[in-house]
N, C-alpha and C positions, 0 to 999 in steps of 0.2 A: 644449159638448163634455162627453161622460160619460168622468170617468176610468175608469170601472170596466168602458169599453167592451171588449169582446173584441177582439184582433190576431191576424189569422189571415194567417202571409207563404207566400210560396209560394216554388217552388226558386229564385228570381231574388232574395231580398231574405233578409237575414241578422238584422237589426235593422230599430227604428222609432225614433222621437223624435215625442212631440206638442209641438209649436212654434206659437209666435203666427206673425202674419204677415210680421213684419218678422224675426224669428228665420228663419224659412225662406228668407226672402229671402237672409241672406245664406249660407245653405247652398247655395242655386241655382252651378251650374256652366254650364247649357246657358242659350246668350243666347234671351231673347224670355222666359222662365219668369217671371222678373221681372214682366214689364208683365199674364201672366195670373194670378198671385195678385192683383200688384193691383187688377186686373179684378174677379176675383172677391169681394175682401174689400168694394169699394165699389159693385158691382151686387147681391152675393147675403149680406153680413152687415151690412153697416151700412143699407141698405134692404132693405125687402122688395119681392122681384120680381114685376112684373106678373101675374096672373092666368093671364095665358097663357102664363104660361114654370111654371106651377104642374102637378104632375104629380100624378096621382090615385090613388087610394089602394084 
């Protein structure tokens, strides 16, 4: 993560928070959100994803 990334929100969001994974987690409200960070934190950051999930540049 760059902190020095730029946050560009649109008329739907007022603020941000950058948050680890479990920090998110327990911000989540809507059920099932949960189980797709987890998803994602152990398919696409703590391995790296197959080749063919690899998008080109």
């Amino acid at each position: 993560m760059d902190d020095k990334q730029a946050v560009i929100l649109n008329y739907e969001h007022i603020e941000y928070k950058w948050l680890s994974f479990n920090e998110a987690i327990e911000y989540l409200t809507l059920p099932g959100n949960n189980e797709v960070l987890t998803f994602v934190e152990k398919h696409f950051v703590r391995n790296t994803p197959t080749k063919l999930l690899h998008i080109g540049k």
